[in-house]
C-alpha positions in Angstrom: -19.7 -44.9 -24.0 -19.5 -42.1 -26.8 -20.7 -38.8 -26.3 -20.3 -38.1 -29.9 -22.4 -35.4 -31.9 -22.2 -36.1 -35.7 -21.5 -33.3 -37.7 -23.4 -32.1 -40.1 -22.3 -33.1 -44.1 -19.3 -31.2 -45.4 -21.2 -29.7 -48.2 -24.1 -28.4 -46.2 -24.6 -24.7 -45.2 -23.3 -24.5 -41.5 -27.0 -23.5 -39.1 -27.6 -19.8 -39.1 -25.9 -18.3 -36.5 -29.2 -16.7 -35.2 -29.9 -20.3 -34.2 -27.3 -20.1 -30.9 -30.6 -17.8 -29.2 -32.1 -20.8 -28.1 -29.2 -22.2 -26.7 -28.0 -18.5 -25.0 -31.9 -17.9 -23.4 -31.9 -21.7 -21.9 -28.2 -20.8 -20.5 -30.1 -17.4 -19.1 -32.9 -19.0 -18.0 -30.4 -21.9 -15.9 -28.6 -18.5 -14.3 -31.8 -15.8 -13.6 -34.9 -17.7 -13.5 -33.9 -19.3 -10.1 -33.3 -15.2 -8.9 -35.9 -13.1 -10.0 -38.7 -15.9 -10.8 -38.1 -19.0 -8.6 -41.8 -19.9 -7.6 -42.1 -20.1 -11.6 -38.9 -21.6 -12.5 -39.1 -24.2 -9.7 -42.9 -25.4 -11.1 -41.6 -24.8 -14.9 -38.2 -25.4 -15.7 -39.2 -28.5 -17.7 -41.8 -26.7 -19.9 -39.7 -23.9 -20.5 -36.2 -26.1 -21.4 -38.0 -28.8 -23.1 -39.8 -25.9 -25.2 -36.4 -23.8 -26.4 -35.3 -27.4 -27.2 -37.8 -27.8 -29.8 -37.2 -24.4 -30.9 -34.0 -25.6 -32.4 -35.3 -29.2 -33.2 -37.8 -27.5 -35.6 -35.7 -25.7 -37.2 -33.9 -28.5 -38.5 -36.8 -30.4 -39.2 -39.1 -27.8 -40.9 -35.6 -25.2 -42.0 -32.9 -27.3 -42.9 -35.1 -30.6 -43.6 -32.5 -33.0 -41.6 -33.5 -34.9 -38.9 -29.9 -36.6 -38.6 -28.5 -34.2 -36.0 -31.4 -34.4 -33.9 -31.6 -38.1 -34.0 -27.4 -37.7 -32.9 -28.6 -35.9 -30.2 -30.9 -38.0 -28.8 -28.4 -40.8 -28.5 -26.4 -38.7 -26.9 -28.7 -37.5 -24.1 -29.8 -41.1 -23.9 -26.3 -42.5 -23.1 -25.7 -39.8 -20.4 -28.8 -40.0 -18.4 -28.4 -43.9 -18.6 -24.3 -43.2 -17.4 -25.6 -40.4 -14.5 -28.9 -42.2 -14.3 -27.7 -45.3 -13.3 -25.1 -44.7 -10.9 -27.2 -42.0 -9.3 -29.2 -45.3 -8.3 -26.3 -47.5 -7.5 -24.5 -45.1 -5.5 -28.2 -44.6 -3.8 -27.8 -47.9 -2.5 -24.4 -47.3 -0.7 -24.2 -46.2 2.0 -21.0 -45.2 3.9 -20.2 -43.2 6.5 -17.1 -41.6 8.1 -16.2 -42.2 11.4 -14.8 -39.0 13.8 -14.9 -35.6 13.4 -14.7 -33.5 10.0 -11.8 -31.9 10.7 -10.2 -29.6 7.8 -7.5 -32.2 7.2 -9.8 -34.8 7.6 -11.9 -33.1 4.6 -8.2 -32.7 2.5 -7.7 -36.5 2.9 -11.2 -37.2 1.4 -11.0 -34.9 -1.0 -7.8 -36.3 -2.4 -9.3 -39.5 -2.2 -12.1 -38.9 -4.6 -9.7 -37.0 -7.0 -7.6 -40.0 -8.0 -10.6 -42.3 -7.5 -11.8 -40.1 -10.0 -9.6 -41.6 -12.5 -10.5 -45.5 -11.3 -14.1 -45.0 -11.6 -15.0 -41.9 -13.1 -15.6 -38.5 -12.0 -19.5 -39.4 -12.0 -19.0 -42.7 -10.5 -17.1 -41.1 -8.3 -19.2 -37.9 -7.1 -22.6 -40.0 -6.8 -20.9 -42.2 -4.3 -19.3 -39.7 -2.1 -21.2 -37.0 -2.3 -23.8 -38.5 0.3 -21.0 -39.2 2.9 -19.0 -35.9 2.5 -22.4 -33.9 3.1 -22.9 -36.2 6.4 -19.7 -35.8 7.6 -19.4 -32.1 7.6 -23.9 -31.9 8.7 -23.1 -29.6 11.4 -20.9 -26.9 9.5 -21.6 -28.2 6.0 -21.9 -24.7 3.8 -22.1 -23.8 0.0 -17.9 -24.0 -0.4 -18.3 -27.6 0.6 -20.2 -28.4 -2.5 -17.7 -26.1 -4.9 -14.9 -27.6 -3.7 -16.1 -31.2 -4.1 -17.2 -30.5 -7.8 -13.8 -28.9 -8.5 -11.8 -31.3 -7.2 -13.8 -34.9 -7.6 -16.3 -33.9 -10.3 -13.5 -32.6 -12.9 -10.5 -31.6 -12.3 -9.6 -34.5 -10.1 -10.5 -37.2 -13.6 -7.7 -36.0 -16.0 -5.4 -38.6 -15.8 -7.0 -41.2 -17.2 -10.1 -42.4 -20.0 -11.9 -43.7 -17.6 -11.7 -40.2 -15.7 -13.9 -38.3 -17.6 -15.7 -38.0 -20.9 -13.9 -36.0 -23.0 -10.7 -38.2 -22.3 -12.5 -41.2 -23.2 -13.3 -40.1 -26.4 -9.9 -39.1 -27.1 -9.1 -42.9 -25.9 -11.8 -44.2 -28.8 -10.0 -42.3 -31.4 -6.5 -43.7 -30.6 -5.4 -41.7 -27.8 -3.0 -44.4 -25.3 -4.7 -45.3 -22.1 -2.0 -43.7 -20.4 -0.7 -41.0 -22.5 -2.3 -37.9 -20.3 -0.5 -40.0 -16.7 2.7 -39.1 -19.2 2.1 -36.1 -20.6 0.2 -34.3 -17.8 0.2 -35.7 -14.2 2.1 -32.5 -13.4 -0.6 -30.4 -14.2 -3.0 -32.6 -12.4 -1.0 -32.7 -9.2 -0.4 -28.7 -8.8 -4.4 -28.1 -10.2 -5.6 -30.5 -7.1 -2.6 -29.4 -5.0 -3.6 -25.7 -5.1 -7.5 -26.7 -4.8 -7.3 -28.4 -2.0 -4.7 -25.6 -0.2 -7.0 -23.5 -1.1 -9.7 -25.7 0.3 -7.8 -26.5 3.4 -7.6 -22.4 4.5 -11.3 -22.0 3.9 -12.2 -24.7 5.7 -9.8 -23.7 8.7 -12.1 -20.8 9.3 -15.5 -22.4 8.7 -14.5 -25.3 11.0 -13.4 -22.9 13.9 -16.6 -21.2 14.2 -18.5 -24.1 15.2 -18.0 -24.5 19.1 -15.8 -27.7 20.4 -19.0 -28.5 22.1 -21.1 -28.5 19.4 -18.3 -30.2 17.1 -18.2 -33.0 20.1 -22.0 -33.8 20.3 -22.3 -33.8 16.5 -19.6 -36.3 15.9 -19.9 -38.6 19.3 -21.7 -41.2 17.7 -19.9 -41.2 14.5 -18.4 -44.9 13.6 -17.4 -46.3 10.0 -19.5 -48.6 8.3 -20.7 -49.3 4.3 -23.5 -51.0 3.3 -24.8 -52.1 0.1 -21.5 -53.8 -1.0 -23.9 -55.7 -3.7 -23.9 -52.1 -5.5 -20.2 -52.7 -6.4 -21.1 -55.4 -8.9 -23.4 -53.4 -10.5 -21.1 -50.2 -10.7 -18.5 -52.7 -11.6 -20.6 -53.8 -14.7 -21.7 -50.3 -15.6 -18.1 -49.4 -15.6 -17.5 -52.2 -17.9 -19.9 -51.3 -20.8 -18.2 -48.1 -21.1 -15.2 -50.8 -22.1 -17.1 -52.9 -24.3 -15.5 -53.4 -28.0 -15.7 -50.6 -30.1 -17.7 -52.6 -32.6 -20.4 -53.7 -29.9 -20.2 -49.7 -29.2 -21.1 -48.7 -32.2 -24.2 -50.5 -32.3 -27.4 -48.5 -32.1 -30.9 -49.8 -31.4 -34.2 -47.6 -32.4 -31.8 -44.9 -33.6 -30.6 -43.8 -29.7 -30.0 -47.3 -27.7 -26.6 -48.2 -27.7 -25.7 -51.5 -26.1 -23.5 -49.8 -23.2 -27.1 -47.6 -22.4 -28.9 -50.8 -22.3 -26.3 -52.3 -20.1 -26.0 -49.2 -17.9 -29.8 -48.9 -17.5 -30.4 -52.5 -16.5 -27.2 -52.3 -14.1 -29.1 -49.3 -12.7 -32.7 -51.4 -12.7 -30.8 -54.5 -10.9 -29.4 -52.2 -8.1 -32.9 -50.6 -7.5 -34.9 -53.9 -6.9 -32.0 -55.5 -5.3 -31.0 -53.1 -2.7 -32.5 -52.8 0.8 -35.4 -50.1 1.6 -33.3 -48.9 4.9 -30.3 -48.0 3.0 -32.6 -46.0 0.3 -34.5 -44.3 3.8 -31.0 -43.7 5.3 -29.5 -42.1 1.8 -32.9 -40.3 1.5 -33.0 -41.6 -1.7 -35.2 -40.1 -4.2 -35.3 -39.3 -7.8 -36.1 -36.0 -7.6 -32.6 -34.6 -8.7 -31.7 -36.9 -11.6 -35.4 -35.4 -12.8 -34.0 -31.9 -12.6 -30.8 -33.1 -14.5 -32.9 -34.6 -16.9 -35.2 -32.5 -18.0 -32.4 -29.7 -18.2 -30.2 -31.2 -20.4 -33.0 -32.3 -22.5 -33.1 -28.3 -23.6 -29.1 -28.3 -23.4 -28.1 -31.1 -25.5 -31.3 -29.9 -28.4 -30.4 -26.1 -28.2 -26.3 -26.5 -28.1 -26.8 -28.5 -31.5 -25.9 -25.1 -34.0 -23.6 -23.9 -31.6 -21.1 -27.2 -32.1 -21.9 -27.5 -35.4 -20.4 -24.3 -36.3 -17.5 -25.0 -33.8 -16.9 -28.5 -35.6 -16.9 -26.8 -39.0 -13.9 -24.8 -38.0 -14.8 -21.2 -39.4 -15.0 -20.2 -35.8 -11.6 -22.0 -35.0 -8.3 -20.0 -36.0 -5.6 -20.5 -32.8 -2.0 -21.6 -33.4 -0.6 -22.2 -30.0 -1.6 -24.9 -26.8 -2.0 -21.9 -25.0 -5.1 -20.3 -26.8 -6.6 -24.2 -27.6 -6.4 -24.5 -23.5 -8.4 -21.5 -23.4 -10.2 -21.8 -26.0 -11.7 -25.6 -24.8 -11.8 -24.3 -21.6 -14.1 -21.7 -22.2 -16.6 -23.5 -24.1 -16.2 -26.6 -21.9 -17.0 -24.2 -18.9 -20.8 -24.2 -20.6 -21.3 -26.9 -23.5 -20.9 -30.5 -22.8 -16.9 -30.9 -22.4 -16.6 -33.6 -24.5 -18.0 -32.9 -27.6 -15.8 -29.4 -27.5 -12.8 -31.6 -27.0 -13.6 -33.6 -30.1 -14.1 -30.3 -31.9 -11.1 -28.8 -31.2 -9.3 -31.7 -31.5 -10.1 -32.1 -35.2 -9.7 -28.5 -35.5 -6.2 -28.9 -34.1 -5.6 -32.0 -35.8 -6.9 -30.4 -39.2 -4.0 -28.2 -39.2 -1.5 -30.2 -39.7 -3.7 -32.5 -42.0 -4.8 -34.9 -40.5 -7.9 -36.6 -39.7 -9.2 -37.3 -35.9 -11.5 -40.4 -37.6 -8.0 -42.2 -38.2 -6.6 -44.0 -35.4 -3.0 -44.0 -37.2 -3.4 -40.0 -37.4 -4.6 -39.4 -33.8 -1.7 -41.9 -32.1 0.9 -39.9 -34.7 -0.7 -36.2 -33.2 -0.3 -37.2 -29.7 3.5 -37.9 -30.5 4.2 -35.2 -33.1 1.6 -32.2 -31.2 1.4 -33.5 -27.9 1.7 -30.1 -26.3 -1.7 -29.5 -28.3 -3.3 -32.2 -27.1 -2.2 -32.0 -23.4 -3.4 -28.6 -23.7 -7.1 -29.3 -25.5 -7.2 -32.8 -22.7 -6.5 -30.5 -19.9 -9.1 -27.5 -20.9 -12.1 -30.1 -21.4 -11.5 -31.1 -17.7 -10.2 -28.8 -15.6 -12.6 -25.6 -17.3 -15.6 -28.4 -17.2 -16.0 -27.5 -13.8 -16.5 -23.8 -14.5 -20.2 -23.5 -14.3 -22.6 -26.1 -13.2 -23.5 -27.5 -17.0 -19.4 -27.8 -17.8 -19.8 -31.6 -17.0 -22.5 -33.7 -16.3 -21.8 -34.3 -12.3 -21.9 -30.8 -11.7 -25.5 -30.2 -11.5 -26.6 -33.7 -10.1 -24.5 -33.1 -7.3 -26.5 -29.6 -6.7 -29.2 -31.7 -6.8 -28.4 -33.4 -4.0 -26.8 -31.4 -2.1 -30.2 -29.5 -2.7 -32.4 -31.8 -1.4 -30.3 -32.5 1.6 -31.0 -29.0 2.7 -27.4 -27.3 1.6 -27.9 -23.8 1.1 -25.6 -24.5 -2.6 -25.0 -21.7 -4.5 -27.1 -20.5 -7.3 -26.0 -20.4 -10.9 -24.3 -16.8 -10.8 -22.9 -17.3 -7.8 -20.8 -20.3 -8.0 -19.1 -18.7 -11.0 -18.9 -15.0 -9.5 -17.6 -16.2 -6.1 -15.8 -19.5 -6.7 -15.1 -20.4 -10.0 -14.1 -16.9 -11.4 -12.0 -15.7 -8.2 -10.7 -19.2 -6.6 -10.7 -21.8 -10.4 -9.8 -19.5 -12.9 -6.1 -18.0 -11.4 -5.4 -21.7 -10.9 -6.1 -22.9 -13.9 -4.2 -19.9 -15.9 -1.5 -20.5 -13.5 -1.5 -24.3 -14.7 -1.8 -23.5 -18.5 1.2 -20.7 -18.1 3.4 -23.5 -16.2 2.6 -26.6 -18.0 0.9 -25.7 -21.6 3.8 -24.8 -24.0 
């Protein structure tokens, strides 16, 4: 699946830069509204994103007379929400639990677990089918932290080894990246990233798990056993994992404008595991589709409004670094609040202009990941470890809020998982990481 934006023709005046307002006030809106105006924001966050969306799509209908981008950008939104759409469902119809108690080692272990499964079956795949059983597991001490740590860990940072990990590296893949070229190039970075998060992790967790009472801890966990059900659901994940494989010519086909073939595929996978899969396991998931609504209608607003802002990025006036370093940085910090992979493809070409060449060749990107490879290590790595920076860096992020939300986690709101996790406890990591392993 591509999560391509076009850009706009070479010859055409880049969008004024006033046009990034939209974009900025829906990122406020996301941070402040839930604060200072919840009762409003909670009964009209759709009106108000949906309206800054056509803000922007206006402006290049009516302004700039080119309906191209926006036609781009509905593509694009359509082949995420049928990607998180459709395994929010399929991974509604699984059903696992852990038996014993969630001990802080017990929480490592499953946390490692979902990082390199990560890499198998995505980091979405991956967060929509644990995130139900890491929540039930820890019910009796489960706290915001829980929730940071698993979208550090299994819903980015955890997916950088391979294309199937996460989005950014699988459009690297599509342009002619090797399969395994970042397992080469960057599995150190990987292992001391996840290494130091789940340390980190581990300590936290030390002290949250000692202040629940044995007692409690006993009672909570007595009845506890193994089991999975819904094993049907694996076909279907299996097939939606597929279409992100299918040829790059069947790819490329686009129905209506914004149905690709893998959407279609990924939507009826989705459909097939939602008639198929047993009420009980929906009632014991407390499945509903309340929070891939939320994620919906939000990034309805986000993938409209952020049109300008990679436009101008993709042009490369706003793009003059020299060294890994500062692209590892600079991807990160974009990635950290647009969609990481379309700022990986931007910088990439940016990179890749450089030293002339083109990121639409396949002979040019295989030659810049043996010639530059510290470059492209360094614009991989930023894409997925800053995508976990705020909760609209990569598209898990904010359906795992979801629900953890509706199972009653007190998650943190949008300021506060960047001022007290990923500021203090992601960011010294990650510089650490870039200083270490980004030449």
């Amino acid at each position: 699946m591509t999560f391509l934006l076009a850009a706009s023709d070479a010859h055409a005046a880049l969008p004024s830069f006033g046009m990034i307002l939209p974009f900025a006030a829906l990122l406020l809106c996301i941070a402040l509204m839930p604060l200072f105006a919840g009762h409003f924001w909670e009964h009209h966050y759709p009106k108000v994103s949906i309206g800054l969306g056509l803000v922007t799509a206006a402006y290049y209908l009516f302004v700039r007379h080119d309906w191209h981008p926006l036609q781009h950008a509905a593509h694009e939104y359509v082949s995420f929400m049928a990607l998180v759409g459709s395994l929010f469902v399929i991974s509604g119809g699984i059903n696992i639990r852990v038996r014993g108690e969630a001990t802080p080692l017990r929480n490592v272990v499953f946390l490692a677990i979902g990082a390199v499964l990560s890499n198998f079956i995505g980091t979405t795949g991956a967060s929509m089918l644990l995130i139900r059983p890491w929540i039930r597991m820890n019910k009796y001490r489960i706290t915001g932290l829980h929730v940071v740590f698993f979208i550090f860990i299994v819903s980015n940072c955890g997916g950088a080894l391979t294309p199937i990990g996460d989005p950014p590296l699988f459009l690297g893949f599509l342009r002619g990246v090797p399969f395994w070229w970042m397992v080469e190039h960057a599995w150190a970075g990987w292992l001391l990233c996840v290494a130091l998060l789940l340390a980190v992790f581990f300590i936290v967790d030390l002290v949250n798990f000692r202040r629940a009472p044995a007692p409690v801890r006993e009672k909570e966990t007595a009845e506890e056993h193994f089991y999975f059900r819904g094993l049907p659901n694996l076909g279907f994940l299996a097939l939606v994992l597929g279409a992100v494989f299918l040829p790059k010519n069947v790819q490329e086909m686009v129905l209506g404008g914004v149905f690709s073939v893998p959407a279609l595929v990924m939507i009826a996978a989705g459909a097939g595991s939602w008639f198929t899969s047993k009420p009980e396991v929906h009632e014991a998931n407390d499945f509903s589709f309340g929070p891939v609504k939320e994620v919906g209608y939000l990034f309805i607003g986000i993938f409209l409004t952020m049109i300008p802002a990679l436009q101008i990025l993709q042009s490369g006036e706003a793009v003059k670094i020299t060294t890994p370093l500062g692209y590892y940085f600079a991807t990160g910090s974009l990635s950290a609040f647009l969609d990481n992979a379309p700022t990986y493809l931007s910088f990439l070409a940016a990179a890749m202009g450089t030293a002339h060449l083109s990121v639409d060749s396949s002979a040019d990107v295989l030659g810049f990941a043996g010639s530059h490879a510290s470059h492209l290590a360094a614009i991989s790595l930023g894409a997925v470890f800053f995508g976990a920076g705020s909760y609209i860096g990569n598209g898990p992020n904010f359906m795992v809020k979801a629900i953890a939300d509706k199972a009653k986690v007190h998650t943190p709101d949008f300021l506060r998982y960047m001022w007290q996790f990923s500021i203090p406890v992601l960011l010294p990591i990650l510089v650490l990481v870039g200083w270490l392993f980004v030449k």
